[in-house]
Each structure stands twice: as C-alpha cells, then as structure tokens.
One Martini backbone bead per residue (centre of mass of N, CA, C, O) as a GRO file, in nm:
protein
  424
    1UNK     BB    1   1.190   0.353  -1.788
    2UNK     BB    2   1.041   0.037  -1.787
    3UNK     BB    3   1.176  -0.301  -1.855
    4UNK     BB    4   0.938  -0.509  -1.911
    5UNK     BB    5   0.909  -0.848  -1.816
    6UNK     BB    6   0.768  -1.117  -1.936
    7UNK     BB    7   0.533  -1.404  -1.865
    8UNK     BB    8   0.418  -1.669  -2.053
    9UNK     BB    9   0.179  -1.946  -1.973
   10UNK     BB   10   0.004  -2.142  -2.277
   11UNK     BB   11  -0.092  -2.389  -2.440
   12UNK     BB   12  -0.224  -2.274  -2.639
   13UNK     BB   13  -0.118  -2.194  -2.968
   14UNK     BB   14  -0.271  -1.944  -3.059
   15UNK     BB   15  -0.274  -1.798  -2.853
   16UNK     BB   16   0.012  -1.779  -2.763
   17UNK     BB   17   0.104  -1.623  -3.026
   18UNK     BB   18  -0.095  -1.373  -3.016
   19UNK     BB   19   0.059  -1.306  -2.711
   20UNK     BB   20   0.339  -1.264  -2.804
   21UNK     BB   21   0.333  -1.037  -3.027
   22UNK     BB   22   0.185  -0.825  -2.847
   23UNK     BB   23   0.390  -0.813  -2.632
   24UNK     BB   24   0.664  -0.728  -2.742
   25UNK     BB   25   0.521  -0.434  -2.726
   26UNK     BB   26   0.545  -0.433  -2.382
   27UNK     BB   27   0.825  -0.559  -2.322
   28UNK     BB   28   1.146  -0.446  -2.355
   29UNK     BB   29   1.266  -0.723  -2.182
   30UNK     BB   30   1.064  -0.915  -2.256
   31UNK     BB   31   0.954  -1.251  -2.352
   32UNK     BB   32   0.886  -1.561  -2.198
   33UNK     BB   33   0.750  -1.917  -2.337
   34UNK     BB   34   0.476  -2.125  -2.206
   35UNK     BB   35   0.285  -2.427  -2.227
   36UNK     BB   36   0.338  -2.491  -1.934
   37UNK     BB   37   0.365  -2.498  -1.575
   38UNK     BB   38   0.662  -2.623  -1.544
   39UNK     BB   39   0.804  -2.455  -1.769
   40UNK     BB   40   0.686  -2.157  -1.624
   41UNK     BB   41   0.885  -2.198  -1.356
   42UNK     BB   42   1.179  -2.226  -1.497
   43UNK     BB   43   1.153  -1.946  -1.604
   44UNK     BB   44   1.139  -1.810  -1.328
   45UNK     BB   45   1.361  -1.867  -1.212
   46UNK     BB   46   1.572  -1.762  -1.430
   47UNK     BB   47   1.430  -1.454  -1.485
   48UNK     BB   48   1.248  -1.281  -1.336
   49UNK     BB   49   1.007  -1.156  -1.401
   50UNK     BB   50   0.749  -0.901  -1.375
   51UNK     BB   51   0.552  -1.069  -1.530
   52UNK     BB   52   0.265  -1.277  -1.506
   53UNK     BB   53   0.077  -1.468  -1.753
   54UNK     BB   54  -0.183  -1.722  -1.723
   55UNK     BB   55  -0.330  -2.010  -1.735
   56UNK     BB   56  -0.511  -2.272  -1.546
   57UNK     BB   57  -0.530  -2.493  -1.793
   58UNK     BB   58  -0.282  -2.739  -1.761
   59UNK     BB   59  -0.032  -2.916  -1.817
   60UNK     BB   60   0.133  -3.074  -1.567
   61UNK     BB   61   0.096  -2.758  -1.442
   62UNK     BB   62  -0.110  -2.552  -1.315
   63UNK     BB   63  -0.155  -2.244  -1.237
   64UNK     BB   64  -0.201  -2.236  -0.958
   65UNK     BB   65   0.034  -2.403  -0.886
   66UNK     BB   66   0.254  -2.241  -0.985
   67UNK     BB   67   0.199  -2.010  -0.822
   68UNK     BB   68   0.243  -2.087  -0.583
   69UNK     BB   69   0.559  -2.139  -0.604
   70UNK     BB   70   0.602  -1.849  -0.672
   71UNK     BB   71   0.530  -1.720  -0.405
   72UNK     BB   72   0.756  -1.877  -0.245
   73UNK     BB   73   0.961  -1.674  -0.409
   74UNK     BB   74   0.760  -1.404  -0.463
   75UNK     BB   75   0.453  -1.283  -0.304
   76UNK     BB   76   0.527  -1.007  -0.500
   77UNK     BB   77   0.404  -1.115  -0.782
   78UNK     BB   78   0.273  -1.000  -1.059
   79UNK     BB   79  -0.035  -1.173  -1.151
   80UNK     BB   80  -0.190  -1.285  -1.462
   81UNK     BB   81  -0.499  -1.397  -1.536
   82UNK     BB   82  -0.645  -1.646  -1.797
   83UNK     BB   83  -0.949  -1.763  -1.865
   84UNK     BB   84  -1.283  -1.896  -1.841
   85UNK     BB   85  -1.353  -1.851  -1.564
   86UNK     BB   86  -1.631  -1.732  -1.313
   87UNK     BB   87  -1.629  -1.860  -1.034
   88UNK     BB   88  -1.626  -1.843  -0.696
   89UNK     BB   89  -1.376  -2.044  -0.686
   90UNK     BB   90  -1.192  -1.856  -0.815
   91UNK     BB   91  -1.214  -1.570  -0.675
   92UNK     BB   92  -1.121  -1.703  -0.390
   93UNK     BB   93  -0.843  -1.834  -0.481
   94UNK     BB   94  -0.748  -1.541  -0.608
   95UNK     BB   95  -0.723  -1.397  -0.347
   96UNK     BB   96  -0.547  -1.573  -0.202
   97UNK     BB   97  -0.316  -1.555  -0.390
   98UNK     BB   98  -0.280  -1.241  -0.497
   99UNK     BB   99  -0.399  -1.149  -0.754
  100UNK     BB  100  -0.436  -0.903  -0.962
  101UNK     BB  101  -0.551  -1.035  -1.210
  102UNK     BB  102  -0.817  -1.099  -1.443
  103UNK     BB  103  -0.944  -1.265  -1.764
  104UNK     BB  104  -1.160  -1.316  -1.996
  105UNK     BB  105  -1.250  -1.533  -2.212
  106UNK     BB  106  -1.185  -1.382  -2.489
  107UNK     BB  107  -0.938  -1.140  -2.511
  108UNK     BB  108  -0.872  -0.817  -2.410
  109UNK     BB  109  -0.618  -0.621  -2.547
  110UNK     BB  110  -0.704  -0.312  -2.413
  111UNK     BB  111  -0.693  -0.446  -2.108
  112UNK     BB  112  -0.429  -0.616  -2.087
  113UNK     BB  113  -0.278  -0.352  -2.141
  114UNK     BB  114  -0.365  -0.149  -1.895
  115UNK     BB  115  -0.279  -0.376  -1.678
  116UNK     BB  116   0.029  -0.345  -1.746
  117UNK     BB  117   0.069  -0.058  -1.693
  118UNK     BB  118  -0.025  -0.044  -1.419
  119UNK     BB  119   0.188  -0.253  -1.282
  120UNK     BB  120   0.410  -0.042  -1.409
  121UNK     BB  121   0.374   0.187  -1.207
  122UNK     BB  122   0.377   0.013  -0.957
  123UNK     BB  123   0.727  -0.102  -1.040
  124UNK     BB  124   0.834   0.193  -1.026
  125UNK     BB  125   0.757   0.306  -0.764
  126UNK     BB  126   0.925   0.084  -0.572
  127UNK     BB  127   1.186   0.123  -0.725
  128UNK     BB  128   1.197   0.446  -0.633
  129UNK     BB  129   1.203   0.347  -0.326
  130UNK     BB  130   1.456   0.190  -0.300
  131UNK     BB  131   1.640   0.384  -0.433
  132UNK     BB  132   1.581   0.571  -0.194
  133UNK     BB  133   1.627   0.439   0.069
  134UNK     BB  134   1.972   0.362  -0.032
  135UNK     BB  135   2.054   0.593  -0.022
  136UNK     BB  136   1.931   0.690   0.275
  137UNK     BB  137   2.203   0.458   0.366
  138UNK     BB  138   2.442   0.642   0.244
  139UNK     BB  139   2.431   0.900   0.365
  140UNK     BB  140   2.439   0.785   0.712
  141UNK     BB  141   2.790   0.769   0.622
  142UNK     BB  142   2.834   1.056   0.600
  143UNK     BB  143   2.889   1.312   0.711
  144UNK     BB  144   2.740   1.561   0.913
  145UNK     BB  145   2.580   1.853   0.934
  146UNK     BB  146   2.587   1.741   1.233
  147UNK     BB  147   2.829   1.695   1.499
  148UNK     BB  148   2.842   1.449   1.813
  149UNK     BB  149   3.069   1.393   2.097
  150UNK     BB  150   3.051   1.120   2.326
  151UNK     BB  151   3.127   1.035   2.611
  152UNK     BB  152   3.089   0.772   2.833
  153UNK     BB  153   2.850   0.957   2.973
  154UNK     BB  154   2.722   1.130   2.751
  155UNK     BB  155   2.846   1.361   2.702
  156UNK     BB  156   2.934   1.689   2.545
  157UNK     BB  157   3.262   1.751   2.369
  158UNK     BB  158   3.117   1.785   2.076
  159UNK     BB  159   3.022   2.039   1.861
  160UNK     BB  160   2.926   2.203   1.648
  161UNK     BB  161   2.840   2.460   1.364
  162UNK     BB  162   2.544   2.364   1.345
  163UNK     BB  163   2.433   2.242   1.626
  164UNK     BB  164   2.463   2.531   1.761
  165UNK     BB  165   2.253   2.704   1.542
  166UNK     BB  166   1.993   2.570   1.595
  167UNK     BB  167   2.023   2.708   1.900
  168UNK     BB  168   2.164   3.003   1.886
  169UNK     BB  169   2.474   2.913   1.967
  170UNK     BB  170   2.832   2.915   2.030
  171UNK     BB  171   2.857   2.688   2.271
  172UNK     BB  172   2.884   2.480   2.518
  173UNK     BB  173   2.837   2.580   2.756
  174UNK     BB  174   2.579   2.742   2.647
  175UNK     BB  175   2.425   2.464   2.606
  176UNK     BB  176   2.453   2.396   2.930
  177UNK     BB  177   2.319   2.613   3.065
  178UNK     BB  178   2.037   2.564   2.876
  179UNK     BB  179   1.960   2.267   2.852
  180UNK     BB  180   1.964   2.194   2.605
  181UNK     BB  181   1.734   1.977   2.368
  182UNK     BB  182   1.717   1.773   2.059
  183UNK     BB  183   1.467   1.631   2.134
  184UNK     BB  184   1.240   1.812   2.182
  185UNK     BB  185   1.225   1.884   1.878
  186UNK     BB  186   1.093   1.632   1.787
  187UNK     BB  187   0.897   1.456   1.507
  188UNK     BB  188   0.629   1.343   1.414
  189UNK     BB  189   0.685   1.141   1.140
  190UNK     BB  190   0.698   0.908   0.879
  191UNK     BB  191   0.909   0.729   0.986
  192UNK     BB  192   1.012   0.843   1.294
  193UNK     BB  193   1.214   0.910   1.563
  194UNK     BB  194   1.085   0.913   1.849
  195UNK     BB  195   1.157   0.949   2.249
  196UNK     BB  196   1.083   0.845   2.530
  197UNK     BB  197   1.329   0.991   2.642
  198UNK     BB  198   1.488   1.306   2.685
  199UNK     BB  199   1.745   1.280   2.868
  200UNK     BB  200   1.934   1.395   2.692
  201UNK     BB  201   2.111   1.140   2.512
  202UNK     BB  202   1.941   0.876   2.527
  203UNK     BB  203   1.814   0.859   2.217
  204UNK     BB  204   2.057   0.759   2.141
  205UNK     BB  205   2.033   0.459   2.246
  206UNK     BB  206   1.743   0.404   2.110
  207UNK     BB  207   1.852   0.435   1.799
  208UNK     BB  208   2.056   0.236   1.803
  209UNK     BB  209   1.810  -0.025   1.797
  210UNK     BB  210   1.802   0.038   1.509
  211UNK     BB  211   1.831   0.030   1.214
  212UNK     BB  212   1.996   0.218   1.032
  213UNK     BB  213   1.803   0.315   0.801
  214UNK     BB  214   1.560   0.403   1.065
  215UNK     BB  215   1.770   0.650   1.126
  216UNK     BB  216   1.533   0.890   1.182
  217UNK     BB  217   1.456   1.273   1.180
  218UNK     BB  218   1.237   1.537   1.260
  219UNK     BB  219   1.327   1.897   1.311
  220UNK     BB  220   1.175   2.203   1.450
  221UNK     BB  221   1.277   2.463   1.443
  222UNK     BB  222   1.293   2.733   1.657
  223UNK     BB  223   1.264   2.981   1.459
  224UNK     BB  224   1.071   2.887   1.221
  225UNK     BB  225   0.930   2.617   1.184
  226UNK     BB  226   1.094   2.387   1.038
  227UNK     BB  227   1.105   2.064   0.886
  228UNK     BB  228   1.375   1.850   0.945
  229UNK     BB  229   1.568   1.580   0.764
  230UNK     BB  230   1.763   1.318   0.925
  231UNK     BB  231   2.047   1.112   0.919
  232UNK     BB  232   2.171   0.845   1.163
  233UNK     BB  233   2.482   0.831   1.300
  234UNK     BB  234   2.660   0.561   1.501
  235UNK     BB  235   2.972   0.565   1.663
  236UNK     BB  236   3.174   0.327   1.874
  237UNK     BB  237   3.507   0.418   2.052
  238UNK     BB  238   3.648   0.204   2.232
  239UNK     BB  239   3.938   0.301   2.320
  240UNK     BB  240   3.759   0.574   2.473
  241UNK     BB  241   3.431   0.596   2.479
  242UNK     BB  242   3.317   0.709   2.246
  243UNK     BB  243   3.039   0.913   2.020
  244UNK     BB  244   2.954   0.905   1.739
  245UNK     BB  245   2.685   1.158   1.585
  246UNK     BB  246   2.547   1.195   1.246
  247UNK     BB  247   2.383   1.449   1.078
  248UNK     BB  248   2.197   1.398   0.774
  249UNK     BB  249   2.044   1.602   0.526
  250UNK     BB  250   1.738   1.464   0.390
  251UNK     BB  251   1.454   1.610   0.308
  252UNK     BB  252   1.426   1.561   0.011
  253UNK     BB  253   1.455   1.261  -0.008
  254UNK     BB  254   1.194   1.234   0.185
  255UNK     BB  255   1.030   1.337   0.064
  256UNK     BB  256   0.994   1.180  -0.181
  257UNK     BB  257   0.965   0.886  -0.035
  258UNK     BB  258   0.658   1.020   0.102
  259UNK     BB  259   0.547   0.991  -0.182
  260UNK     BB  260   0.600   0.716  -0.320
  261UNK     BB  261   0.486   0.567  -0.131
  262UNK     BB  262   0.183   0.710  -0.173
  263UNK     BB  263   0.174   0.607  -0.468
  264UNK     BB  264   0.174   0.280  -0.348
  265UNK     BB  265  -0.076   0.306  -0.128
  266UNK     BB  266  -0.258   0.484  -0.324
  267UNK     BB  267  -0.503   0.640  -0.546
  268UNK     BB  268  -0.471   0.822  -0.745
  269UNK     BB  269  -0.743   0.966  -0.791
  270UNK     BB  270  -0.886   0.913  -0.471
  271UNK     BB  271  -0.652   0.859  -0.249
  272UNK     BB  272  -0.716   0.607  -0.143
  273UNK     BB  273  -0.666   0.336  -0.085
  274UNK     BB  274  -0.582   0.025  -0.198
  275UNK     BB  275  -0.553  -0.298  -0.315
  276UNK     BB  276  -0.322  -0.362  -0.137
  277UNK     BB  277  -0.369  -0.268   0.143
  278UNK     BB  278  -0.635  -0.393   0.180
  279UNK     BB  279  -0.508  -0.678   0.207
  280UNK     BB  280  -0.351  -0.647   0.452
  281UNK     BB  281  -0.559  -0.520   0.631
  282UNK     BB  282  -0.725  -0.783   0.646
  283UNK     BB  283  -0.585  -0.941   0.757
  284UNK     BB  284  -0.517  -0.820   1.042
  285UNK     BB  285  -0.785  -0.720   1.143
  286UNK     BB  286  -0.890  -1.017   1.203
  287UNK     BB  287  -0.731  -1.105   1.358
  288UNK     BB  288  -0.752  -0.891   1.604
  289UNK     BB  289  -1.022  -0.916   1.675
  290UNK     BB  290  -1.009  -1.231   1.743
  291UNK     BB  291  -0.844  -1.143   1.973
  292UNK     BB  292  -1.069  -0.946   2.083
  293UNK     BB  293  -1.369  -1.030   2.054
  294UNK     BB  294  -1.432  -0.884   1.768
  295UNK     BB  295  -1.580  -0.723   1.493
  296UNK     BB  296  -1.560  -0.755   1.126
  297UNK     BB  297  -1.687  -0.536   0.919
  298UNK     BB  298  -1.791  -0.571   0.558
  299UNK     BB  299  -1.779  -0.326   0.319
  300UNK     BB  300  -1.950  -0.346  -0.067
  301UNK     BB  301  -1.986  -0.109  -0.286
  302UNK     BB  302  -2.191   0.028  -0.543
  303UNK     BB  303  -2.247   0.209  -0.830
  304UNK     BB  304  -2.478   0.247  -0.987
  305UNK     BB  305  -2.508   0.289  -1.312
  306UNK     BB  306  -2.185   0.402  -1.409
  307UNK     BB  307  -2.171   0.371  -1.743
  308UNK     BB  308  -2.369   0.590  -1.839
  309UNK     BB  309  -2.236   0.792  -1.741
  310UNK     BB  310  -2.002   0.787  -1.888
  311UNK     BB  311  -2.084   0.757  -2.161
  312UNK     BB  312  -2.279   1.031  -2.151
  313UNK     BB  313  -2.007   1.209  -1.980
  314UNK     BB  314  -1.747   1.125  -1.977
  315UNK     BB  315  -1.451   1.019  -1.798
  316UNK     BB  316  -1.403   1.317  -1.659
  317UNK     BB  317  -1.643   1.298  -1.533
  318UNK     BB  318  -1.662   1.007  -1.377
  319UNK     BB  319  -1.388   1.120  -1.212
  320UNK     BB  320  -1.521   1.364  -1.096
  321UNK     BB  321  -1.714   1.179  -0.902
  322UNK     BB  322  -1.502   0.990  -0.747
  323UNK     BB  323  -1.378   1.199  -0.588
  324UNK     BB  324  -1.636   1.297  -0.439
  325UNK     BB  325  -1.722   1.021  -0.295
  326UNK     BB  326  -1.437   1.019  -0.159
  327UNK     BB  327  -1.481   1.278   0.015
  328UNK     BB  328  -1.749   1.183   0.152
  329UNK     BB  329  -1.643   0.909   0.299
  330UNK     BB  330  -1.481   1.049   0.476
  331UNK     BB  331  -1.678   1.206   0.612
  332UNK     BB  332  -1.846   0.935   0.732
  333UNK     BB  333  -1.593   0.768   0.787
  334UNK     BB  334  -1.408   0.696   1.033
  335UNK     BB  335  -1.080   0.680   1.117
  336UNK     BB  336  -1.072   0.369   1.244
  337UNK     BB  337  -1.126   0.299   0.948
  338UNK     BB  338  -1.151   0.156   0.671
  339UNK     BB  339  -1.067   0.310   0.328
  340UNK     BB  340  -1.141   0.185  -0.019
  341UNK     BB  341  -1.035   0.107  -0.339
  342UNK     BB  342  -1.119  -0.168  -0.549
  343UNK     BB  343  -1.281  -0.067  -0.818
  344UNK     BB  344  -1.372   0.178  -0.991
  345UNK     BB  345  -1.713   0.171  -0.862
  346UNK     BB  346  -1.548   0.017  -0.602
  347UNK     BB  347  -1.597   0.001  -0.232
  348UNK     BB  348  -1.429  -0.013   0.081
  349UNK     BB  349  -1.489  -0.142   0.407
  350UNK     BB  350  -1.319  -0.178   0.777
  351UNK     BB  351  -1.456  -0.259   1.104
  352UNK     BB  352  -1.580  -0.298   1.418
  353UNK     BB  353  -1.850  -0.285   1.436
  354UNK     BB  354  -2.149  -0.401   1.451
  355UNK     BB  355  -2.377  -0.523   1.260
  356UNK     BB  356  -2.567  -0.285   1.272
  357UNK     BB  357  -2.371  -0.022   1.280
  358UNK     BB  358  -2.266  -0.115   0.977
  359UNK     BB  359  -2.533  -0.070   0.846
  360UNK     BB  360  -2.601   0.242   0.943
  361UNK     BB  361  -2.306   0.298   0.757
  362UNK     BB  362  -2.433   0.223   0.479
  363UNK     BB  363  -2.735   0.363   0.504
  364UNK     BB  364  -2.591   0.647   0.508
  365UNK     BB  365  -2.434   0.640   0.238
  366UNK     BB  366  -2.689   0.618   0.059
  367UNK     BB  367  -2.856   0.839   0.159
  368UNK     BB  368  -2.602   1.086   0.058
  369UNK     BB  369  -2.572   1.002  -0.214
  370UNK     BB  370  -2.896   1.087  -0.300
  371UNK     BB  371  -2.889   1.409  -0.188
  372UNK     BB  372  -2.658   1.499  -0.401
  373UNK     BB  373  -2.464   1.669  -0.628
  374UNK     BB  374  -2.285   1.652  -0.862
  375UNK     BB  375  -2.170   1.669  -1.132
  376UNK     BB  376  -2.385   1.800  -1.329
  377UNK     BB  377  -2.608   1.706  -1.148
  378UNK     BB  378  -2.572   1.458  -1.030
  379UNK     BB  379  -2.724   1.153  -0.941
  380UNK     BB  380  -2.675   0.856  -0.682
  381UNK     BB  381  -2.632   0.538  -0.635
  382UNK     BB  382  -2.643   0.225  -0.415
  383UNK     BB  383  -2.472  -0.077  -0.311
  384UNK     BB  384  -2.463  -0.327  -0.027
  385UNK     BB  385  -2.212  -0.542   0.142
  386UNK     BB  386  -2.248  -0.758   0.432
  387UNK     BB  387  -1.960  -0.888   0.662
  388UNK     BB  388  -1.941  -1.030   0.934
  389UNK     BB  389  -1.730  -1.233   1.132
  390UNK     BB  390  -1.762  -1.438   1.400
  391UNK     BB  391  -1.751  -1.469   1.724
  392UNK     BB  392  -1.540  -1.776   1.773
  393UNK     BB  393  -1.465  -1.793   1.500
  394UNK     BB  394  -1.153  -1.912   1.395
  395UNK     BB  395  -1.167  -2.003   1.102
  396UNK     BB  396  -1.234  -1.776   0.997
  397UNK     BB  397  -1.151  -1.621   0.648
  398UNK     BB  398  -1.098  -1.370   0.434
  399UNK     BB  399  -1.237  -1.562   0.196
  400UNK     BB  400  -1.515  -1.554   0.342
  401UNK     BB  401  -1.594  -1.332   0.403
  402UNK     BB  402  -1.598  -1.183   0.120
  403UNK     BB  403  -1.789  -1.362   0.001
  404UNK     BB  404  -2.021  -1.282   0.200
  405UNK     BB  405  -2.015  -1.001   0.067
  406UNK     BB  406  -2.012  -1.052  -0.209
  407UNK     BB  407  -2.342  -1.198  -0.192
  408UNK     BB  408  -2.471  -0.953  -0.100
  409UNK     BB  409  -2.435  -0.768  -0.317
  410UNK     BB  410  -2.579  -0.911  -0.540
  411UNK     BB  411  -2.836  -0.932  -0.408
  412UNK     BB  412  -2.854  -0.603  -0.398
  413UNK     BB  413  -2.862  -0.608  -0.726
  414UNK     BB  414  -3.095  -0.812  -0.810
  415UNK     BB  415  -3.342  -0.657  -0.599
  416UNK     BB  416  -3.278  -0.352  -0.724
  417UNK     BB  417  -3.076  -0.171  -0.572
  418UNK     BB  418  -3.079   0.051  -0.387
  419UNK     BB  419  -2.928  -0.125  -0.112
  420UNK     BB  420  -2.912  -0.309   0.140
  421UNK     BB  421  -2.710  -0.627   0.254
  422UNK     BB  422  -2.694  -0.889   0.471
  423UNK     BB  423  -2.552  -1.136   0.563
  424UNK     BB  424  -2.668  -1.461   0.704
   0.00000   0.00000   0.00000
C-alpha cells in the first residue's frame, strides 16, 4: 500500500481545519499544512509530498504561481485545485499548466477522497514501473543465461550451451557451418531492439549504442515458437580484443513491466488512452502537423443525459454501456488517429482529417451511436465538438485548440443535443 503524503495549501482557516482533519485519515504519510503561496513552496522543497491540493486566491503567492514553480521542480507532480472559479479562463489556465483534477468550493469531500484515490493508484502504478525498470537494469549486469564471446573481429570464439541449445546445435562449428544468426529471431515487441542490419553479431554494435537499462530483445524459439524477453549486457576486454556478450532471461519482469505501463497509460475501464496520454499527445501531434502544413482536428463528444442511466439503472450497468461504446469507438475510428477517455462519459479524437472529413467522422459516431442497442437495450445520443487547427497559424497552441472545441460542444449542448457543432 502507498504511503500518501499530502501538502495542503488554504488561506481560509475553518477550510484548512475541516481538510486537514479529514486528510489526515487518507494520507498515512503525513500531510503539511499552509496558509499562503509562499509557505507552501517551502514545505514543497522540504518535503515533496506525493499529492497538492492548494486553492487559488491566497496571499504573498497565489495557487497558479505556487503551482508554475512546483512544475519547474517536478513537471509530474500530482495538483488537486480547490476553487470558487468556474471561468473558462480558469480552466484554460488549469489545462496549461496540466492540474490533474480541480474541485469547486464547497468541496464536496467524497468527491475529494475519489479523487486522491484515483492519483494514489495512478502513483503505485509508477513506482512499481520504476521499480520493474531498476530490477531490469540490475539483472542486465548478472551473468546471463545465453553467453556469447566475440574475437576482435566480432567472430564468435564461445557461445555457452545454452545459446547453442535455442539453435538445436550441439558446437560452434556447426553453428558456423548452418549460419545461424540470432538477429533472425529476434522480434519487435514493446520497446525491444531489433537490427538494422541482421549481418552476423552486427546487432552487437547497434545495440552497445543504446543505453544499458535500454538493451532488451525478445526472441522467438525456433521450435515452439514461444517469444522469450532477454536483458543484454555487453563488455568490451581491452587487453584481448574480446566482447562478452550476456544475455539474461528476463520474461516474467518484462511481461510484467508491459502490463504496469499498460495500467499506467490506459483507462482501467475502457482500455482507451487516458488523459495523461492525452495530454502528451495533444501537444507532440499539433507540432507535428503545424510543421507539415496539415490540419489537427480536436473532437469532444459527451454521452448526452448519461446520469440518468446511471440514477435509473446503476453504475454497474452504466460501466458496462461505457466499456461498449469504447469498443464501438475502435471500430469507427482509423489506427492512425488519437483516441481517449477524457473522463466519464466523455470521449476525444485527434486527427489529421480536414475539418469536413472531421465533422463526418463526428456525424459517423452520433448516427452509430443512435442505431446501436447497448446494454439494457438502452439506446444513445452524444454531442459533439470540433475545433481543427489553422494552417500556417504558428502562434496556434494546445489551449486554444481545446477552448475552441471545448466550446463548440457546448453550443452542441445548448442548442438541443443529439448534434455536431463545429468551431467557426
């Protein structure tokens, strides 16, 4: 279980009292409390809590400006806001500086506690990453399970007896005689390495130029055809000439390693991309377009009166129409474009499409939706909002983008539901 330590940043002081007594039973690590900006920078540096939770409006330093200098310290750090503010100028701000959750005053604490649940899953996830990671890195230097030493001219002068074992050959020689080679095998898989060039031990030199903790393959037996995850370690012996090679069987860590990723960067429920993913890649794809002269289309869409569903035939059944709709969602939307879980029931793409071919992929979704029979036999409506880039519009960024579709799904909502509305 993860020790949460939270920091606590509120002017007011029945707030402060009222949050710092119920926290104190959801963060076992401790929570530091402060009354201004200024003072929760400081307990920031002494302590790097796990969670912030601060509000906006304080003296000597207010929340945003405490926040900038937390980023500026740890990017990824955790930020619950507490506000009064509901202003979209808040919400762009909040976006920019990526707060992960925001709460309007008074603070509904069983909401708060939800909240600091899910970021305390989201940071157990992490750091059993980090720590499959540091294993894998430190198996990396063990004798390994294959080991393999190559002369100055890269030729092999020793493979052990199990390296010799994966080909079914009994020597070197006869492993000279068939020409095997283990780049053949070798398989792409989630941040593994495979070679440019399959030449002999080439991959040797391709791989030394990777980072150590980085040198992993995974090879596909010969004879079962099972995929097998190795960590390579590779040692160059000046004195002689030689390159030990050693490779460390590192299956079960690997497969474990790609599922914690996999929790970390995908929706528990829905399989789909998360909003941290999101965030990543809203910024990487709007350069990339802007630098190829092409469009980036933002779609918004929101299940329309979905708490109803909810309310009248319980969260189990609402998880389950959410989980359909994801399913349905792969099926309409291309490989090559974005698609997340922004939160609840409510849904982003981003594409590369012009801003029609956009909209009829918006329209493709609401009329599917709508023909659909999901759970329950419950039927479906959504709204939705776009908003593409401008070509040659340089100054264009990531929070503008967003307002703008963010406000096209509103006059969707305003104007009746059940409908597209694009940016103009």
């Amino acid at each position: 279980m993860l020790d949460l330590s939270i920091l606590l940043v509120e002017d007011e002081e029945t707030i402060r009292e009222e949050l710092g007594f119920f926290l104190r039973h959801l963060a076992p690590g401790g929570v530091n409390i402060a009354s201004d900006g200024e003072a929760g920078l400081e307990l920031y540096r002494k302590y790097r809590p796990d969670i912030v939770i601060t509000d906006l409006e304080m003296p000597q330093r207010n929340g945003m400006e405490m926040i900038e200098e937390i980023r500026k310290i740890d990017p990824g750090q955790p930020v619950i806001v507490t506000t009064a503010h509901s202003d979209s100028r808040f919400l762009l701000r909040a976006i920019e500086l990526r707060i992960d959750h925001y709460l309007l005053k008074p603070i509904d604490l069983s909401i708060l506690e939800e909240k600091i649940a899910k970021i305390g899953r989201q940071l157990r996830l992490e750091r059993e990453l980090r720590q499959q990671s540091q294993i894998l890195e430190e198996i990396a230097h063990l004798e390994g399970n294959m080991l393999i030493v190559l002369d100055h001219t890269f030729e092999p002068i020793f493979l052990n007896r199990e390296y010799l074992e994966f080909f079914g050959i009994d020597s070197v020689e006869e492993y000279r005689e068939k020409e095997c080679r283990l780049s053949d095998h070798m398989q792409h898989q989630e941040e593994t390495f495979v070679p440019e060039k399959r030449d002999g031990f080439d991959w040797v030199r391709e791989l030394e130029r990777k980072e150590p903790g980085r040198r992993v393959i995974a090879l596909k037996n010969p004879r079962d055809r099972a995929i097998t995850f190795y960590a390579v370690s590779i040692t160059r012996i000046p004195e002689t000439g030689h390159t030990i090679v050693a490779l460390s069987e590192i299956t079960e860590l690997a497969t474990r390693q790609q599922f914690y990723r996999r929790r970390a960067r995908f929706d528990e429920l829905t399989g789909l991309y998360n909003r941290f993913v999101f965030n990543e890649e809203f910024a990487d794809r709007i350069k990339r377009a802007r630098s190829l002269g092409k469009n980036l289309c933002l779609i918004l869409f929101d299940l329309d009166h979905f708490k109803v569903i909810n309310d009248r035939y319980g969260h189990p059944v609402g998880d389950r129409i959410l989980v359909e709709v994801a399913q349905l969602l792969r099926e309409l939307v291309e490989p090559g474009d974005f698609l997340g879980r922004w939160g609840g029931e409510e849904f982003v793409i981003l594409t590369c499409r012009d801003p029609e071919g956009a909209r009829e992929l918006a329209e493709k979704i609401r009329r599917e939706l709508k023909k659909r029979l999901f759970s329950e036999k419950i039927t479906l409506q959504c709204s939705c909002g776009i908003a593409c880039s401008r070509v040659g519009k340089e100054t264009e960024e990531v929070t503008e983008l967003f307002r703008r579709a963010d406000n096209a799904l509103y006059r969707a909502k305003n104007e009746g539901r059940d409908r597209v509305v694009s940016d103009r």
